[in-house]
Chimera marker file (.cmm) of the C-alpha trace (Angstrom):
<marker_set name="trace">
<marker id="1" x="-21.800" y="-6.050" z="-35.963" r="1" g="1" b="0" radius="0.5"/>
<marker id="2" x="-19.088" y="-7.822" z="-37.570" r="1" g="1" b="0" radius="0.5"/>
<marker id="3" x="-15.995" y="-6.702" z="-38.267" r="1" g="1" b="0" radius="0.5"/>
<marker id="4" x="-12.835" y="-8.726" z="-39.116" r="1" g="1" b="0" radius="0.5"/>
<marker id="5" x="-8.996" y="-7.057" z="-39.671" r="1" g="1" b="0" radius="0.5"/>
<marker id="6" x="-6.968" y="-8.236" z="-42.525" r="1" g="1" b="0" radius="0.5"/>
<marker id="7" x="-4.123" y="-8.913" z="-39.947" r="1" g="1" b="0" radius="0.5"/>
<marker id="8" x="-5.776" y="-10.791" z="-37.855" r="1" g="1" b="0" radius="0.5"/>
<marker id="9" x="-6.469" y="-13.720" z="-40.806" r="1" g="1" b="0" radius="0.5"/>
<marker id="10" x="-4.592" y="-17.255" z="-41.707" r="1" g="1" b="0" radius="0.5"/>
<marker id="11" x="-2.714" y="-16.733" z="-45.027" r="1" g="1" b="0" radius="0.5"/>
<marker id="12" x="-2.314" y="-19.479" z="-47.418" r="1" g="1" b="0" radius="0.5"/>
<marker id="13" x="-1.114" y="-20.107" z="-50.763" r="1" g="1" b="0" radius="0.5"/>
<marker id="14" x="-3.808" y="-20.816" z="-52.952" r="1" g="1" b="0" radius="0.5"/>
<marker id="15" x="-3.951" y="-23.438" z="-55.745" r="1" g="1" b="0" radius="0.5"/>
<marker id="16" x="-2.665" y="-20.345" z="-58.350" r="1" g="1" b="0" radius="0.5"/>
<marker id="17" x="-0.456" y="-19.612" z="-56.681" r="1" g="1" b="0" radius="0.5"/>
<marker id="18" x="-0.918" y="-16.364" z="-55.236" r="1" g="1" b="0" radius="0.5"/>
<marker id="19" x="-1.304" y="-15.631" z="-51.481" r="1" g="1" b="0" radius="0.5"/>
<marker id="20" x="-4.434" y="-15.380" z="-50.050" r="1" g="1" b="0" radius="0.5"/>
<marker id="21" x="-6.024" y="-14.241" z="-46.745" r="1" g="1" b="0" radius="0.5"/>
<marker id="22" x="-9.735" y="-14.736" z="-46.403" r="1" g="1" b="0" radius="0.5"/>
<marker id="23" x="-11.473" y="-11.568" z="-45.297" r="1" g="1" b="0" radius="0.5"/>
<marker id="24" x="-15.268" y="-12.759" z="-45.476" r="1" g="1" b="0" radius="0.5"/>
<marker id="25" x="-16.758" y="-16.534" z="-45.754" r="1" g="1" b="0" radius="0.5"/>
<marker id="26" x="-19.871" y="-17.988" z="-44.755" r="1" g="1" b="0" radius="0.5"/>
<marker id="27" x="-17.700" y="-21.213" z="-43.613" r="1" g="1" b="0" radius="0.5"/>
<marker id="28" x="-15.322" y="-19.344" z="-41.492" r="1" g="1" b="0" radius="0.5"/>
<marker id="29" x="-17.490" y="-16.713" z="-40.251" r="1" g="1" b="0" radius="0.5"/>
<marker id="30" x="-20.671" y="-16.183" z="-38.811" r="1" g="1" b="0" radius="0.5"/>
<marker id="31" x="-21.746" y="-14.375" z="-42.497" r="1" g="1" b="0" radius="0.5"/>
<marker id="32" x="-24.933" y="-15.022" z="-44.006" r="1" g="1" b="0" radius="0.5"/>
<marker id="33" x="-23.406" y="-14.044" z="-47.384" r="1" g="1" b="0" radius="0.5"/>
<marker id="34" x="-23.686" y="-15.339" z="-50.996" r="1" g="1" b="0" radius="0.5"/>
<marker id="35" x="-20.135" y="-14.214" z="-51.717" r="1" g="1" b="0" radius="0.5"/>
<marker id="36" x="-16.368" y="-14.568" z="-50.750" r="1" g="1" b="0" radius="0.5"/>
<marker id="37" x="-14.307" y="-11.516" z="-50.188" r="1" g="1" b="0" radius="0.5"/>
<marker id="38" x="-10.416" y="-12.293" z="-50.367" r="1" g="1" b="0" radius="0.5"/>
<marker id="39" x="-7.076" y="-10.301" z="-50.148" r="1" g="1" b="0" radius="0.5"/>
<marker id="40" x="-4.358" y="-11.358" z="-52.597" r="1" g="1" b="0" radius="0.5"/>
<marker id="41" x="-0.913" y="-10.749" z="-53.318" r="1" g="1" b="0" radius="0.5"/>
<marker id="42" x="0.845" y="-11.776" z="-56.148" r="1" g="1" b="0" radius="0.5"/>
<marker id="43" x="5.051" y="-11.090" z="-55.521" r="1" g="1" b="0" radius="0.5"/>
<marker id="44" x="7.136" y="-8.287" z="-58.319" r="1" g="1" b="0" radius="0.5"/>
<marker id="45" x="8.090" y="-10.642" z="-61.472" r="1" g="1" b="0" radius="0.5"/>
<marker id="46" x="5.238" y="-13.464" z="-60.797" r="1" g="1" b="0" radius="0.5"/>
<marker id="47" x="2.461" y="-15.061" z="-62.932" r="1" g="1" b="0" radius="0.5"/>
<marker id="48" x="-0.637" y="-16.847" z="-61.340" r="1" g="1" b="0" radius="0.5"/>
<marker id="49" x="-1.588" y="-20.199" z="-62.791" r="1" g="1" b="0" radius="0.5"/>
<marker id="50" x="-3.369" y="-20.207" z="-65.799" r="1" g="1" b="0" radius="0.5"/>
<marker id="51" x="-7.346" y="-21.882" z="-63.837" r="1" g="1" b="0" radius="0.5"/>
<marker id="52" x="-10.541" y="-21.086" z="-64.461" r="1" g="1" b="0" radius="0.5"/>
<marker id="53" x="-13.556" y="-21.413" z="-61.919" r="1" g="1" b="0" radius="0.5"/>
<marker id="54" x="-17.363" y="-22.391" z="-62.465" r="1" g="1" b="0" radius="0.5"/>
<marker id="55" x="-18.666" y="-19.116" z="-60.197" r="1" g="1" b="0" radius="0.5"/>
<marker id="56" x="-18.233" y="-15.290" z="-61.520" r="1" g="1" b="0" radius="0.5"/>
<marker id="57" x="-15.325" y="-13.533" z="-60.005" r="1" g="1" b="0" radius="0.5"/>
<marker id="58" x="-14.692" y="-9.625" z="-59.497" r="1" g="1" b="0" radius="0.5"/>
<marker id="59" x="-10.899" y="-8.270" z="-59.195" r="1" g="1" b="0" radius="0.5"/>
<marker id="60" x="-10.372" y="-4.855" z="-57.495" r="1" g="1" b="0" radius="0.5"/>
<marker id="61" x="-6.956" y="-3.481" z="-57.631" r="1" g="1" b="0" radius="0.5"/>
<marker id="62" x="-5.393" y="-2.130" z="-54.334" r="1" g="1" b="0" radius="0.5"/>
<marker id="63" x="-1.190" y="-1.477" z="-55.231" r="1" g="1" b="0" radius="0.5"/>
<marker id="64" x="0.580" y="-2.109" z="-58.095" r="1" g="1" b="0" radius="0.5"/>
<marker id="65" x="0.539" y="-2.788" z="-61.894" r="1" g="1" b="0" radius="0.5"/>
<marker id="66" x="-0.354" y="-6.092" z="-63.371" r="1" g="1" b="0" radius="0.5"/>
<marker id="67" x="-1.383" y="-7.888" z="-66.415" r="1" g="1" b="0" radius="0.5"/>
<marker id="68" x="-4.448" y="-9.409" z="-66.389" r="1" g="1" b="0" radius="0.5"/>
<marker id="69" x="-5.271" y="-12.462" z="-68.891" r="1" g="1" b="0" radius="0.5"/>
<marker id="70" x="-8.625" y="-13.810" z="-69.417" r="1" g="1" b="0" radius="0.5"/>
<marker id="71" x="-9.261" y="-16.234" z="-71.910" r="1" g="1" b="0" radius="0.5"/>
<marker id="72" x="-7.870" y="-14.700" z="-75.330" r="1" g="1" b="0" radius="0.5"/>
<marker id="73" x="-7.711" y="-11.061" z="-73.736" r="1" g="1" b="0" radius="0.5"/>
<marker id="74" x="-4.964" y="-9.288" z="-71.790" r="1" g="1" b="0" radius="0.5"/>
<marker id="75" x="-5.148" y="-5.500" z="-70.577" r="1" g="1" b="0" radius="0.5"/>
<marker id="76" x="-3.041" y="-3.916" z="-68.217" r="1" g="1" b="0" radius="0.5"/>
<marker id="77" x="-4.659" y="-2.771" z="-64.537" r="1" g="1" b="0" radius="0.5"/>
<marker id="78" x="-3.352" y="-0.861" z="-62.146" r="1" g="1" b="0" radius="0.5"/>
<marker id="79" x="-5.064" y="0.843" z="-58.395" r="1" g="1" b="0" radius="0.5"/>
<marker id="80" x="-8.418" y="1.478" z="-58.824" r="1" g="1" b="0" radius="0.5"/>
<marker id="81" x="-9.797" y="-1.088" z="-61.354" r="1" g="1" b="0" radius="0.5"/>
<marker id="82" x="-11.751" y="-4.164" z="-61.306" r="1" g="1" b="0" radius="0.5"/>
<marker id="83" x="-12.026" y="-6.538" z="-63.937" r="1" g="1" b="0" radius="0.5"/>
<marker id="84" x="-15.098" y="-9.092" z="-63.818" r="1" g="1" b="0" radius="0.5"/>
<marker id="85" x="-14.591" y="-12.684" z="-64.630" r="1" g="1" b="0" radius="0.5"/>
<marker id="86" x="-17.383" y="-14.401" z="-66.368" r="1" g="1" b="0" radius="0.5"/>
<marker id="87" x="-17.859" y="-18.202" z="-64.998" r="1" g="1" b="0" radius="0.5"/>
<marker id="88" x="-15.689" y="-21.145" z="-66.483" r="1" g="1" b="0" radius="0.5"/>
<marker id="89" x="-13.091" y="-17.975" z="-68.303" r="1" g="1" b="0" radius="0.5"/>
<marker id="90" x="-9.281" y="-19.067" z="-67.938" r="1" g="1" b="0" radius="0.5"/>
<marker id="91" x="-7.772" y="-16.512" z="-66.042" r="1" g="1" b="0" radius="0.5"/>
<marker id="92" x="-4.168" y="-15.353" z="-64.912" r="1" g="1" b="0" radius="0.5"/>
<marker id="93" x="-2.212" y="-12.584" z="-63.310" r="1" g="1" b="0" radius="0.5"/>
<marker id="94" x="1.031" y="-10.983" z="-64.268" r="1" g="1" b="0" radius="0.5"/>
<marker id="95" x="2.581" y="-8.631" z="-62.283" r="1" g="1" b="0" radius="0.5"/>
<marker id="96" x="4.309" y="-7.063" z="-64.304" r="1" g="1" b="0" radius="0.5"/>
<marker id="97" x="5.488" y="-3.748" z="-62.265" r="1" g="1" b="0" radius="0.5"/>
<marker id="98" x="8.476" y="-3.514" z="-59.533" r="1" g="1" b="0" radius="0.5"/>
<marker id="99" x="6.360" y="-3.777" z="-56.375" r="1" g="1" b="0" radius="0.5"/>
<marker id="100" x="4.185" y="-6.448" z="-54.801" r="1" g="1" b="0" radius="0.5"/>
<marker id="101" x="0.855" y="-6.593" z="-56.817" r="1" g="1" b="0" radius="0.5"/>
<marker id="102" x="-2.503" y="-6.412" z="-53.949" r="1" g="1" b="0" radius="0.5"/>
<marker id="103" x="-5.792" y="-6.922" z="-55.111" r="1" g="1" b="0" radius="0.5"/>
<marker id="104" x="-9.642" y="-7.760" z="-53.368" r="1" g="1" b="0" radius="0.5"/>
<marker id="105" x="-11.549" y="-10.635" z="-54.681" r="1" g="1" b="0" radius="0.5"/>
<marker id="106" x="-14.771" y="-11.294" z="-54.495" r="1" g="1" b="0" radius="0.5"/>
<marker id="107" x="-16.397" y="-14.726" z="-55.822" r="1" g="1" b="0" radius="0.5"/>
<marker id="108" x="-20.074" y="-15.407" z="-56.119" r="1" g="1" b="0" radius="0.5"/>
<marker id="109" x="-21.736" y="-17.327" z="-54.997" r="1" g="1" b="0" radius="0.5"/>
<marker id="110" x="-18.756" y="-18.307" z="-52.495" r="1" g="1" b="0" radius="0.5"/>
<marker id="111" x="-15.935" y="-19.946" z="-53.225" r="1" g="1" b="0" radius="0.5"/>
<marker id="112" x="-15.084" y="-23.493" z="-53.072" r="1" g="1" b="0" radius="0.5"/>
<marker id="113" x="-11.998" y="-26.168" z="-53.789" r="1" g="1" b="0" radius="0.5"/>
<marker id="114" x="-14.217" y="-28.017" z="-56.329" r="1" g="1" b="0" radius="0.5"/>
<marker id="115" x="-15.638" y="-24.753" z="-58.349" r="1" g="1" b="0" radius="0.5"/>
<marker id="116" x="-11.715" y="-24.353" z="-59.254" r="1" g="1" b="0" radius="0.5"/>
<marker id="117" x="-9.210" y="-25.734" z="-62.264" r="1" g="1" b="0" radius="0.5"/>
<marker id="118" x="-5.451" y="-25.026" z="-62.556" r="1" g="1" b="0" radius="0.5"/>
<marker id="119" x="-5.381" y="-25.354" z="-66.656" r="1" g="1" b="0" radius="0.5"/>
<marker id="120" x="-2.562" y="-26.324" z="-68.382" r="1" g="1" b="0" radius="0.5"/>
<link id1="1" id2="2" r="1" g="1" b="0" radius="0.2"/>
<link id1="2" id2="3" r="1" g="1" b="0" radius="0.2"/>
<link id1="3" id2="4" r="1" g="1" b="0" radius="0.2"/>
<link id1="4" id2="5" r="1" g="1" b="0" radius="0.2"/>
<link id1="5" id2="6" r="1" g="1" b="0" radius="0.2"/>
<link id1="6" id2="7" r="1" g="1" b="0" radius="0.2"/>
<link id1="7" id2="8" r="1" g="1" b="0" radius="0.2"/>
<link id1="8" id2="9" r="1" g="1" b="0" radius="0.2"/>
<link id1="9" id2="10" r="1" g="1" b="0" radius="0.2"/>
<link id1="10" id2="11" r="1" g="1" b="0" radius="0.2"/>
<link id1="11" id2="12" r="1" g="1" b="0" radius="0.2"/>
<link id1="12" id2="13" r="1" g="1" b="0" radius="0.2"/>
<link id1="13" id2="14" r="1" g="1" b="0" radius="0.2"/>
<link id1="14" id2="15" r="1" g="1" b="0" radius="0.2"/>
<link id1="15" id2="16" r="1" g="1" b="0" radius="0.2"/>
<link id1="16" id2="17" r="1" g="1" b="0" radius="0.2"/>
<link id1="17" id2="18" r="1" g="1" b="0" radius="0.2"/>
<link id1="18" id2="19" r="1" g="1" b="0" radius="0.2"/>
<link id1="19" id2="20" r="1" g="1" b="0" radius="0.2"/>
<link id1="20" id2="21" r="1" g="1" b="0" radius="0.2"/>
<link id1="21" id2="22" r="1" g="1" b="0" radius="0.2"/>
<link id1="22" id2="23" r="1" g="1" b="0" radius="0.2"/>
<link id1="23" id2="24" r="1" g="1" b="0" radius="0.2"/>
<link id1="24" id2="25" r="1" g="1" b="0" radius="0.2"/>
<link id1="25" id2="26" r="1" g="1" b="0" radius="0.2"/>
<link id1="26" id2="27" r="1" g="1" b="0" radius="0.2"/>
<link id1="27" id2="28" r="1" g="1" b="0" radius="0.2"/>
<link id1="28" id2="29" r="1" g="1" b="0" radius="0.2"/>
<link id1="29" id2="30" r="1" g="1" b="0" radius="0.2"/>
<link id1="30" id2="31" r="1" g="1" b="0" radius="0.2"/>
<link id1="31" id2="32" r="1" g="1" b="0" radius="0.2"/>
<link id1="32" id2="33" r="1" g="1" b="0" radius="0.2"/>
<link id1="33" id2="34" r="1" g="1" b="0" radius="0.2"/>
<link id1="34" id2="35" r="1" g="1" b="0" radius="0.2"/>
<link id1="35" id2="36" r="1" g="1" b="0" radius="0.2"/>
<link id1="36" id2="37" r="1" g="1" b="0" radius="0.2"/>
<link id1="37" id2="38" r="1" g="1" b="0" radius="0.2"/>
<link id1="38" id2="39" r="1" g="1" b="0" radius="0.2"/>
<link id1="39" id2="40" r="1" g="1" b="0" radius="0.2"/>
<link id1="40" id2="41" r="1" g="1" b="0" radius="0.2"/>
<link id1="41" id2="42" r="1" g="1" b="0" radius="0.2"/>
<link id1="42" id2="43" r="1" g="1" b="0" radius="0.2"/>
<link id1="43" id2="44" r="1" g="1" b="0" radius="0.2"/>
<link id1="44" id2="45" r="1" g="1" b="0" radius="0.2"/>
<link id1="45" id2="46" r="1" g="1" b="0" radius="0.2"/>
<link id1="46" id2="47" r="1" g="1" b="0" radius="0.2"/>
<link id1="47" id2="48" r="1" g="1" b="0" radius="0.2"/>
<link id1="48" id2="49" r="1" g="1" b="0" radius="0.2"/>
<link id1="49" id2="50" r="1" g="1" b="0" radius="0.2"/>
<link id1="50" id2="51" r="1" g="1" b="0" radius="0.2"/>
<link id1="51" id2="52" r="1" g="1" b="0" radius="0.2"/>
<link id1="52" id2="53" r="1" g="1" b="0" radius="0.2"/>
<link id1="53" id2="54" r="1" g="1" b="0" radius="0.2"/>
<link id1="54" id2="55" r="1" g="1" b="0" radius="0.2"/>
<link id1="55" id2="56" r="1" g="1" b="0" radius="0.2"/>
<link id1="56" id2="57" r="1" g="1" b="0" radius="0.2"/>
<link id1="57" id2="58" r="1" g="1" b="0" radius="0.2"/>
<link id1="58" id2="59" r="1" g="1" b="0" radius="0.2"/>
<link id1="59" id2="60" r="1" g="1" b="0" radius="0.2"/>
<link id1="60" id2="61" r="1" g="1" b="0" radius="0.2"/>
<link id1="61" id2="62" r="1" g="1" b="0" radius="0.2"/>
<link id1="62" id2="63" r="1" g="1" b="0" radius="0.2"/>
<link id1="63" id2="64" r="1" g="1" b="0" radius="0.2"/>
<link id1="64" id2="65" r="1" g="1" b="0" radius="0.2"/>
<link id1="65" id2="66" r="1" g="1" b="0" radius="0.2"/>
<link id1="66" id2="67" r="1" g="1" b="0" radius="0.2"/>
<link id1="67" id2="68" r="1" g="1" b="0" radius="0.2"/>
<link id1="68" id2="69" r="1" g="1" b="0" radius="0.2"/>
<link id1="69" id2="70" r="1" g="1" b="0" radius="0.2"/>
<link id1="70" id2="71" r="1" g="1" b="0" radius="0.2"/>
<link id1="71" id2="72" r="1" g="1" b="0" radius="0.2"/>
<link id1="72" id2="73" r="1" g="1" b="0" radius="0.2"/>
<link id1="73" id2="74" r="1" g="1" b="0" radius="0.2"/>
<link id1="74" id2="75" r="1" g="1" b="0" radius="0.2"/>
<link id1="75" id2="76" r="1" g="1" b="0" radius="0.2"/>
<link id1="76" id2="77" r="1" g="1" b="0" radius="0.2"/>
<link id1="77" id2="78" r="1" g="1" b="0" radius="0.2"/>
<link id1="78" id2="79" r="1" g="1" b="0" radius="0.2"/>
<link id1="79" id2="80" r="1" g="1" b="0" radius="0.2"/>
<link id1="80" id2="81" r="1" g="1" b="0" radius="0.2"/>
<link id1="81" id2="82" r="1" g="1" b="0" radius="0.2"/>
<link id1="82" id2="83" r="1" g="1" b="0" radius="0.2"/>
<link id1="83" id2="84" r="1" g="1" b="0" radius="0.2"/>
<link id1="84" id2="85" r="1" g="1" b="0" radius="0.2"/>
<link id1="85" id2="86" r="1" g="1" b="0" radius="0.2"/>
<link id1="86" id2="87" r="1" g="1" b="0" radius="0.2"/>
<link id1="87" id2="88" r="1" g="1" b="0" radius="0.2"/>
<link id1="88" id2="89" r="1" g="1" b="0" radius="0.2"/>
<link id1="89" id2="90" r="1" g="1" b="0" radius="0.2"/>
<link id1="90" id2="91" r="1" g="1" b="0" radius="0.2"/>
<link id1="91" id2="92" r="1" g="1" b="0" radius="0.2"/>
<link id1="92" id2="93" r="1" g="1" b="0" radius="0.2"/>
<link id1="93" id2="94" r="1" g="1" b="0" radius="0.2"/>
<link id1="94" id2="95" r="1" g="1" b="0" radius="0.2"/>
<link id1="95" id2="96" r="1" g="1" b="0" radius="0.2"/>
<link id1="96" id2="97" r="1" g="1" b="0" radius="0.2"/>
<link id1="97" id2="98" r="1" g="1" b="0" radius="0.2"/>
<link id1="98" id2="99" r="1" g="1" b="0" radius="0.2"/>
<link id1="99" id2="100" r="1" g="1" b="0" radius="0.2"/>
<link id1="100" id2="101" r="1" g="1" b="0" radius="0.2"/>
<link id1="101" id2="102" r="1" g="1" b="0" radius="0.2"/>
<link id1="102" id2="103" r="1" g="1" b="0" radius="0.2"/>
<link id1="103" id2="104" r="1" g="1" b="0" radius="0.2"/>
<link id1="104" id2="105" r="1" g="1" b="0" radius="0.2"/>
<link id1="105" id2="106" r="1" g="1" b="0" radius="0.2"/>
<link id1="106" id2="107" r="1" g="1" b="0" radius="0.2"/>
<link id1="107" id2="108" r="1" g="1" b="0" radius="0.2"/>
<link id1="108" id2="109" r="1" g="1" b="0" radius="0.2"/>
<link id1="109" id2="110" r="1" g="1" b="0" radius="0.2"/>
<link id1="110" id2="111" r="1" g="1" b="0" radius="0.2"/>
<link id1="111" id2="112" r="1" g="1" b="0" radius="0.2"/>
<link id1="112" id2="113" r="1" g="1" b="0" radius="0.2"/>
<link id1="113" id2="114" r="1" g="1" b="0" radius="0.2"/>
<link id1="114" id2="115" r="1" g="1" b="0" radius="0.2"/>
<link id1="115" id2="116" r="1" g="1" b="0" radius="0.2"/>
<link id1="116" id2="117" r="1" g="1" b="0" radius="0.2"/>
<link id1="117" id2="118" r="1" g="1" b="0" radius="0.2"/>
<link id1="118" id2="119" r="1" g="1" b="0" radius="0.2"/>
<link id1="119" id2="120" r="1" g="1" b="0" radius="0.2"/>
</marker_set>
């Protein structure tokens, strides 16, 4: 059985510039998965990059209310939602409420440095 605790993983500030601990990857872990599974944070006030990646993405909402931005589309989400994020979409993150904004994501197949764009 495997079984890995959110506290016990390396955070890191990823290229959009929320924060990121990696819960499940088949490089760090001893996973035969197709997928990623990350935790994110993105800080009261605070935008992610604008980036787009080639592999789907899914978004599920732990705490807090945020705007979320993909290509020419914005809706508000909040606990409890996911949002799906075709391949190649430009994406960002607002959070747009008064606490810290925590959310799961989970990339398929697996995410990787190269599958990932900051857009201007």
């Amino acid at each position: 059985m495997f079984v890995k605790k959110l506290q016990e993983c390396r955070g890191f500030t990823a290229t959009d510039g929320t924060f990121l601990k990696e819960l499940l990857h088949r490089k760090n872990d001893d996973v035969n998965l197709r997928y990623s599974l990350a935790h994110a944070r993105l800080a009261a006030g605070h935008i992610s990059l604008r980036h787009r990646l080639r592999t789907s993405e899914v978004y599920y909402i732990l705490k807090g209310r945020g705007i979320m931005h993909i290509d020419d589309e914005s809706r508000e989400v909040s606990e409890g939602c996911a949002v799906y994020i075709p391949p190649n979409a430009v994406q960002h993150m607002e959070n747009v409420g008064k606490d810290e904004l925590e959310f799961l994501c989970i990339i398929d197949p697996a995410w990787r440095p190269e599958d990932e764009e900051i857009v201007a």
